[in-house]
N, CA and C of each residue as an Amber inpcrd file, in Angstrom:
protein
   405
   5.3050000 -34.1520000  74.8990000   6.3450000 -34.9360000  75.5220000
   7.6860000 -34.2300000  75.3140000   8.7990000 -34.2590000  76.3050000
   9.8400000 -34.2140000  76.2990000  10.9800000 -35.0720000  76.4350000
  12.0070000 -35.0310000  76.0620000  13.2210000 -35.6520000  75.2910000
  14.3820000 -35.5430000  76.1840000  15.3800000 -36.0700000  77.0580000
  15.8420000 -35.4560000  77.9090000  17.1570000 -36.5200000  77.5510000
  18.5530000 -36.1940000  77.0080000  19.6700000 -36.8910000  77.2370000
  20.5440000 -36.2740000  77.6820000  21.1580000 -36.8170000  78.7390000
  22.5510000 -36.3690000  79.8420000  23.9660000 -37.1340000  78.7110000
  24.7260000 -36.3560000  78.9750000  26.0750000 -37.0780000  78.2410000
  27.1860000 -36.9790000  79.4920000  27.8920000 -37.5690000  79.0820000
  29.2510000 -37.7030000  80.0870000  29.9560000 -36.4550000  80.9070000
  29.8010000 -35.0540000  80.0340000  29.8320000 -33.9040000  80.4730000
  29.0960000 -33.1510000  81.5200000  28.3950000 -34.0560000  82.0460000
  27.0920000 -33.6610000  82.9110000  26.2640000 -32.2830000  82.5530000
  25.9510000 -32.6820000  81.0980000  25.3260000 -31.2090000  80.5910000
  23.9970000 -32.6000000  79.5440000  22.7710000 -31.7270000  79.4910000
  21.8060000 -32.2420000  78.8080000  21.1120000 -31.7890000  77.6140000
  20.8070000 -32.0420000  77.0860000  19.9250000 -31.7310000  75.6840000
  18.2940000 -32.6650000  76.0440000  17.5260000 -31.2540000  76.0260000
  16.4020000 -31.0770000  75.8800000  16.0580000 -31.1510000  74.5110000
  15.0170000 -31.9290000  74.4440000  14.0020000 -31.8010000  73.1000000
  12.5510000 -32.1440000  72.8260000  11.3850000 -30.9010000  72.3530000
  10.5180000 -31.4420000  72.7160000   9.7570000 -32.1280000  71.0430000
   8.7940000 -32.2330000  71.1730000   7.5900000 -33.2260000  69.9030000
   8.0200000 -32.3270000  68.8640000   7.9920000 -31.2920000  68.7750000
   8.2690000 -30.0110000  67.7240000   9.4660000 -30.3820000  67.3620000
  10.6090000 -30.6630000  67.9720000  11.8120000 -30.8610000  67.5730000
  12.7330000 -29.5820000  68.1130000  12.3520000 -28.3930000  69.3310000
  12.8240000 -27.4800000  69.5240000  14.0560000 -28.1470000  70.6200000
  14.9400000 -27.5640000  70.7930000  16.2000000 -28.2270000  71.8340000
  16.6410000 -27.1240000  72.2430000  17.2480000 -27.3090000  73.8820000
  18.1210000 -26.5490000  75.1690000  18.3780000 -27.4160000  75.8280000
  19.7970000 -26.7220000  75.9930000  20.8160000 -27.3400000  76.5110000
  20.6960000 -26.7650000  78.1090000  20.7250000 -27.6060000  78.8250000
  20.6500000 -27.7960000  80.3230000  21.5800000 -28.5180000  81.2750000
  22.3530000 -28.2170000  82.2210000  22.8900000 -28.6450000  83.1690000
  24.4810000 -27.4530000  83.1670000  25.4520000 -28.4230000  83.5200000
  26.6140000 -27.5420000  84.0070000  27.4010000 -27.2750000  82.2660000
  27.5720000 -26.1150000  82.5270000  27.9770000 -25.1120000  81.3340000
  26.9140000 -24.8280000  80.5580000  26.0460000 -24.9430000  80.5050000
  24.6280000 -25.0390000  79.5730000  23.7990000 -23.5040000  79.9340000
  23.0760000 -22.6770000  79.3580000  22.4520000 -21.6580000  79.5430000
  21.5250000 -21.6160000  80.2370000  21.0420000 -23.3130000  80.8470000
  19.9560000 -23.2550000  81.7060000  20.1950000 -24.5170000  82.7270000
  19.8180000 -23.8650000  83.7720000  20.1210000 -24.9980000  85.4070000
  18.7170000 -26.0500000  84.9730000  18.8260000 -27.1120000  85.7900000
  17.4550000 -27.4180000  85.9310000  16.4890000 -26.5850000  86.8320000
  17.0150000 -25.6990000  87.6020000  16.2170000 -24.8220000  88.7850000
  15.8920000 -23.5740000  87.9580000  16.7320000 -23.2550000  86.8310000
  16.2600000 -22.2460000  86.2220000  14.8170000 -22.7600000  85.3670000
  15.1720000 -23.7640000  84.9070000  13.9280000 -24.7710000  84.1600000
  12.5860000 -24.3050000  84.9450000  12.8650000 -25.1100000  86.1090000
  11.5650000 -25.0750000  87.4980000  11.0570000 -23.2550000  87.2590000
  11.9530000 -23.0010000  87.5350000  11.2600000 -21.6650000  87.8770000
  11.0950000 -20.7080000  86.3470000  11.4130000 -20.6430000  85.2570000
  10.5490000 -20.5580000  84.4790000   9.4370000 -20.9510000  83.8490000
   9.3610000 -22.2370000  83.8620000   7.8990000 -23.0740000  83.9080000
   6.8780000 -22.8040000  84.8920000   7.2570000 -22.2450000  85.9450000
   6.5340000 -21.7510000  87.2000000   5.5310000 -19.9930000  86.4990000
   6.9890000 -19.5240000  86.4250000   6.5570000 -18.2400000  85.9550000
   5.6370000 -18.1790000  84.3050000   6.5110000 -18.8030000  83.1260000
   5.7340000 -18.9720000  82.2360000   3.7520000 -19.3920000  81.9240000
   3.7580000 -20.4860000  82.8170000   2.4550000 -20.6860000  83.3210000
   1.6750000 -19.9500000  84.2690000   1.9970000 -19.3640000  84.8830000
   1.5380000 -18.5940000  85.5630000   1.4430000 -17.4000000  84.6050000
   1.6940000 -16.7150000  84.1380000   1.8230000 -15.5670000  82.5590000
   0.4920000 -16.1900000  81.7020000   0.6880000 -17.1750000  81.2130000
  -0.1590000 -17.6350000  79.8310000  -1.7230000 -17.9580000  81.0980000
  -1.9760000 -19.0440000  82.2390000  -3.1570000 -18.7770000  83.0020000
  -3.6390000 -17.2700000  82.9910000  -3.1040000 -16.5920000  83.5720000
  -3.0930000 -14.5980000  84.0230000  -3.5040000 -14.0870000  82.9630000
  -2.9850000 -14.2820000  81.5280000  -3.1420000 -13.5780000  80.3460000
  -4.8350000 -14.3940000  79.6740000  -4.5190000 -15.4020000  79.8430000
  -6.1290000 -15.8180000  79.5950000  -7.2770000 -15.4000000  80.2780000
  -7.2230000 -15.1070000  81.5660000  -8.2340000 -14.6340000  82.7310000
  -8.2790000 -13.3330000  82.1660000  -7.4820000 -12.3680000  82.0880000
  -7.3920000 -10.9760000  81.5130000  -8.0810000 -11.1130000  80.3440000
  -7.7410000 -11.6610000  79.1370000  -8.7290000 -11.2070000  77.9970000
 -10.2520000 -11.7600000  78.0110000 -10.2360000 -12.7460000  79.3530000
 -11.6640000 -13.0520000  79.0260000 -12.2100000 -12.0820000  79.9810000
 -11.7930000 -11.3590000  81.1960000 -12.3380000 -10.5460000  82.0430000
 -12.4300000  -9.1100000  81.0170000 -11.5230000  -9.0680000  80.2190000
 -11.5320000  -7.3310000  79.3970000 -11.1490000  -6.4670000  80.0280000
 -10.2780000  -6.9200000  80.8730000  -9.4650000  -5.8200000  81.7410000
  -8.3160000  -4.9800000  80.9760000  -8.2590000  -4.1000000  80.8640000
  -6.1510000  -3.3740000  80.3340000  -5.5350000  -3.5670000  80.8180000
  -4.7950000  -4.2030000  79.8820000  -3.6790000  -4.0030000  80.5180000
  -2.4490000  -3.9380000  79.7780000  -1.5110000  -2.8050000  80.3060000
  -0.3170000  -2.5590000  79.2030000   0.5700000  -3.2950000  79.2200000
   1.0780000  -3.5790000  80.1470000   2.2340000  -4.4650000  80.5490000
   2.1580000  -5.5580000  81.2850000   3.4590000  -7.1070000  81.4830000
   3.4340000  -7.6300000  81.6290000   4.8780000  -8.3280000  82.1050000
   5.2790000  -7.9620000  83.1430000   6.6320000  -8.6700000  83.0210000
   7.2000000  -9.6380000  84.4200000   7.9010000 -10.6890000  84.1940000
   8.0020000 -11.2170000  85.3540000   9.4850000 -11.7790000  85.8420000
   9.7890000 -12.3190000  86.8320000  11.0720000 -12.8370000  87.3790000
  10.5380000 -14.1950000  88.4350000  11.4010000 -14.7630000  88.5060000
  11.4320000 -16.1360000  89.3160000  12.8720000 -16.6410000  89.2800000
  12.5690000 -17.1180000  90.6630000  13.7710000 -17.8050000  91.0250000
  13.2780000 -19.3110000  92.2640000  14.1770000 -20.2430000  92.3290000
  14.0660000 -21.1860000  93.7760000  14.5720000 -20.2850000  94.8350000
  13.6220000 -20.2220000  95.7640000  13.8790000 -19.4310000  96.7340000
  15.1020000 -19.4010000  97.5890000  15.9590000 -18.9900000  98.4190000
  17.0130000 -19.4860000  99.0390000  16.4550000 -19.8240000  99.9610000
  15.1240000 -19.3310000 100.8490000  14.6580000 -20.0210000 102.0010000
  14.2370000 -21.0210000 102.4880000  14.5640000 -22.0580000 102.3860000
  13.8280000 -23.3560000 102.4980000  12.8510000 -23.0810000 103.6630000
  11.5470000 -24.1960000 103.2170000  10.6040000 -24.4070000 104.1740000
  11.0970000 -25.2310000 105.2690000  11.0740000 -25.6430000 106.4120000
  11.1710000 -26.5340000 107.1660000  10.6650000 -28.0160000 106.6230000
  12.0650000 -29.0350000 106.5210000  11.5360000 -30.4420000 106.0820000
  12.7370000 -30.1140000 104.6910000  13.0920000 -28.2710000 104.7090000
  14.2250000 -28.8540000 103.1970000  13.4330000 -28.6970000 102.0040000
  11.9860000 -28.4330000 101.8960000  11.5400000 -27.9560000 100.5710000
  11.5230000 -26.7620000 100.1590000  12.0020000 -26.6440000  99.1700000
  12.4370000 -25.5560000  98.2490000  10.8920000 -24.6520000  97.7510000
  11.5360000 -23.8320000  97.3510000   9.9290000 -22.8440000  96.8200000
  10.2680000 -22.0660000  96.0350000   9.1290000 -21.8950000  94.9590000
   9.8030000 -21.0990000  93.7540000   8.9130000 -19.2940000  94.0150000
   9.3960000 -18.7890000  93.7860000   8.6690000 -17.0750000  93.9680000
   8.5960000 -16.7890000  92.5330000   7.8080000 -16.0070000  92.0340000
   7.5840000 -15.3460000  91.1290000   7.0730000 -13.6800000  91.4470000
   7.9200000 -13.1540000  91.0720000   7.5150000 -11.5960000  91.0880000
   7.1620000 -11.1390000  89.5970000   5.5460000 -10.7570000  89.4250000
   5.1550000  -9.9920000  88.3160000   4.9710000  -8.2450000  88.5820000
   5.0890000  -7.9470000  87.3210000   5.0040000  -6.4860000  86.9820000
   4.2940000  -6.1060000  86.0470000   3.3060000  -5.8120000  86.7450000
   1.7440000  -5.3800000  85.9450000   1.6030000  -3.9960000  86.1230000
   1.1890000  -3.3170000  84.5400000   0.5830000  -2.1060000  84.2420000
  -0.1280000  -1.8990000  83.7420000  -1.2680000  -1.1630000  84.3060000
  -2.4070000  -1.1520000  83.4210000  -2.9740000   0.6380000  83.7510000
  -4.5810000   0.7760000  83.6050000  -4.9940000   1.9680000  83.4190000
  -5.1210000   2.9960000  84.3520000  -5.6920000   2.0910000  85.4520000
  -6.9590000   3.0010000  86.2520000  -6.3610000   2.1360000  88.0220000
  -6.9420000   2.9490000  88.7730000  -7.1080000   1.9950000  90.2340000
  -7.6560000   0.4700000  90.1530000  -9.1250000   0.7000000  89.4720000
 -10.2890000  -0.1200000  89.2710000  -9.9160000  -1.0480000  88.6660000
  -8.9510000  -0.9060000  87.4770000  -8.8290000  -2.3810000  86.6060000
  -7.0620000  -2.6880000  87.5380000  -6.9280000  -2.3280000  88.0580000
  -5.5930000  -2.4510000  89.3040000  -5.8480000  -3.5320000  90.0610000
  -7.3980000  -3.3080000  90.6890000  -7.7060000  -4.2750000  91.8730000
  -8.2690000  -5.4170000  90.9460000  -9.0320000  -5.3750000  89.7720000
  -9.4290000  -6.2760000  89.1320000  -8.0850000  -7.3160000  88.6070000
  -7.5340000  -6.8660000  88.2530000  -6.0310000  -7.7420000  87.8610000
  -5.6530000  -8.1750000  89.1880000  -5.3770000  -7.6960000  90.0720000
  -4.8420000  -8.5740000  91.7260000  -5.4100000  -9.6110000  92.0620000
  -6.9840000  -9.4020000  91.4320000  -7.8090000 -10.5970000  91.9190000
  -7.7240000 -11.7670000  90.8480000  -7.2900000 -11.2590000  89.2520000
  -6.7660000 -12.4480000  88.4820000  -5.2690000 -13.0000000  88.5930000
  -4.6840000 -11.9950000  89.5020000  -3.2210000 -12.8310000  89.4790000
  -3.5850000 -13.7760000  90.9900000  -4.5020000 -14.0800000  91.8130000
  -4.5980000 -14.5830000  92.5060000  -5.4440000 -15.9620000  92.0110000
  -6.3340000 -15.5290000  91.0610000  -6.7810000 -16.4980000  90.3590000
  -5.9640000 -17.3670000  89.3360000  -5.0240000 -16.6580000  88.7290000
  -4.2700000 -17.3640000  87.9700000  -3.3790000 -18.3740000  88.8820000
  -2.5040000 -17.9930000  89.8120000  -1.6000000 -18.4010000  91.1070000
  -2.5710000 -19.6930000  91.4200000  -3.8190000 -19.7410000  91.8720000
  -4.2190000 -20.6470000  91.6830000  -4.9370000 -22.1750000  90.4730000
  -4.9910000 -21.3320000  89.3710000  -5.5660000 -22.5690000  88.4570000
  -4.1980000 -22.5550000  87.5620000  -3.0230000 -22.1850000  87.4270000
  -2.1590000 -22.6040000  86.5070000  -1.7570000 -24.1850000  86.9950000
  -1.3490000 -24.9300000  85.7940000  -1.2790000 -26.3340000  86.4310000
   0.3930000 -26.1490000  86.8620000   1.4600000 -25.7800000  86.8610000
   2.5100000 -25.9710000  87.2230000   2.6170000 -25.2400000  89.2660000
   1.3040000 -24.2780000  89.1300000   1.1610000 -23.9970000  90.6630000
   0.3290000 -24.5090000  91.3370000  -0.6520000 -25.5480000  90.6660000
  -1.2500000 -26.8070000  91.1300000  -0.2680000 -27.6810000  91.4660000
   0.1520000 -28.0410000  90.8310000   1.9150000 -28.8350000  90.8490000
   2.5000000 -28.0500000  92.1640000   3.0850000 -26.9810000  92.1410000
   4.0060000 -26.7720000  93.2870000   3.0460000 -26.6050000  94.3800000
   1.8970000 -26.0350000  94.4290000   0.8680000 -25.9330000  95.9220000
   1.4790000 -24.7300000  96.9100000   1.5330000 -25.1800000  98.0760000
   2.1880000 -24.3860000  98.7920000   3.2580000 -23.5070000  98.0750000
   4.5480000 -24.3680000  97.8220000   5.5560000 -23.8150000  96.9930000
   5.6180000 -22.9710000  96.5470000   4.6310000 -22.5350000  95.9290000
   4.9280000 -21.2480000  94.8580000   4.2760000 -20.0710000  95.4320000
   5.4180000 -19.0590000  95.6590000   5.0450000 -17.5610000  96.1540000
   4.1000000 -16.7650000  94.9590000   3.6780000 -16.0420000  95.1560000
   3.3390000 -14.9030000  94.0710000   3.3380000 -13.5110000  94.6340000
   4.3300000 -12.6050000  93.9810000   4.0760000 -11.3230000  94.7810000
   3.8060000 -10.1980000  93.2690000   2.9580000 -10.1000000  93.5940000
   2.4140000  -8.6110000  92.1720000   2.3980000  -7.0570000  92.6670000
   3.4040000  -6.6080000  91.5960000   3.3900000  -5.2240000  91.5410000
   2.8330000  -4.5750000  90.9310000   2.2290000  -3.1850000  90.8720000
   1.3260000  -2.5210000  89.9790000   1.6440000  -1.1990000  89.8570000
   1.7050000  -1.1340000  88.5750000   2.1310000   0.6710000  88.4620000
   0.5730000   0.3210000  87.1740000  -0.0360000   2.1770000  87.8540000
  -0.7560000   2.8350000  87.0830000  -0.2570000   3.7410000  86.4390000
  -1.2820000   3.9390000  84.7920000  -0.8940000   4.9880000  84.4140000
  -2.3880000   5.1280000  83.7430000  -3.0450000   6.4880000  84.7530000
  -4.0200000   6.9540000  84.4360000  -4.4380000   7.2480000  83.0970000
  -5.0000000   7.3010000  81.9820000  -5.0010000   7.7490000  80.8560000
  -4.5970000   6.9690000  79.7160000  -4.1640000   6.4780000  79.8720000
  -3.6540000   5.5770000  79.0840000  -4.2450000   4.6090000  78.1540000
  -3.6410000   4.5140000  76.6470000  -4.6360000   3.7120000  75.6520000
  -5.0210000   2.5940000  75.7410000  -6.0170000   2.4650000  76.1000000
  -6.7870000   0.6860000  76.7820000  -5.2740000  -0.7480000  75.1700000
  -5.0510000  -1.3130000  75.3620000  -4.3460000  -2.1890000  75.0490000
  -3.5210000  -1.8320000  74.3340000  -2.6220000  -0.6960000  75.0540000
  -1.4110000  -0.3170000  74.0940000  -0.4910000  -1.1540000  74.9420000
   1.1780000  -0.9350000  73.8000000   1.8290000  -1.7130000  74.8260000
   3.3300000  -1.3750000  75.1370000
């Protein structure tokens, strides 16, 4: 569960069961749209990273970006994109990861949640040779 109080400043304090807190809204280090779209991306990371160690694929790297799209869909709904940056060994474990970031895109629950909404675009740099789970 999360903890959510607005004060007169129109700025909020987040807090979750742990007792961890961020500050959210105007002057605060995080929008609520920045919220959305790291929760988008974050889940989408931790789904992806689970599919990977149970598939035994390499992979070296891992990095991502998200934002609310500026394009609205028709009807005014917003959409969040996530661009990842995946590196791993070979061609072979290249195409094998495309097919878990498509799998992940689909079973993370926050892109169950957005559906349509959520873009996914994956990049891939190889590096032939390379020590299976270095990083």
């Amino acid at each position: 569960m999360v903890e959510l109080v607005w004060d007169a400043t129109r700025r909020g304090t987040g807090r979750t069961a742990s007792g961890a807190s961020l500050a959210v809204g105007e002057d605060a280090h995080f929008s609520p749209a920045d919220l959305v779209s790291l929760a988008a991306a974050s889940c989408l990371m931790k789904t992806f990273l689970e599919l990977v160690e149970a598939a035994n694929v390499p992979l070296l790297s891992y990095l991502s970006a998200a934002e609310l799209a500026d394009d609205k869909e028709p009807g005014g709904r917003s959409r969040v994109r996530v661009r990842a940056y995946i590196t791993t060994t070979s061609e072979d474990d290249r195409r094998q990861l495309e097919g878990l970031v498509a799998r992940a895109h689909a079973a993370s629950p926050i892109g169950c949640l957005l559906g349509d909404r959520l873009d996914v675009v994956a990049e891939f740099l190889v590096f032939p040779g390379s020590a299976r789970g270095a990083s």
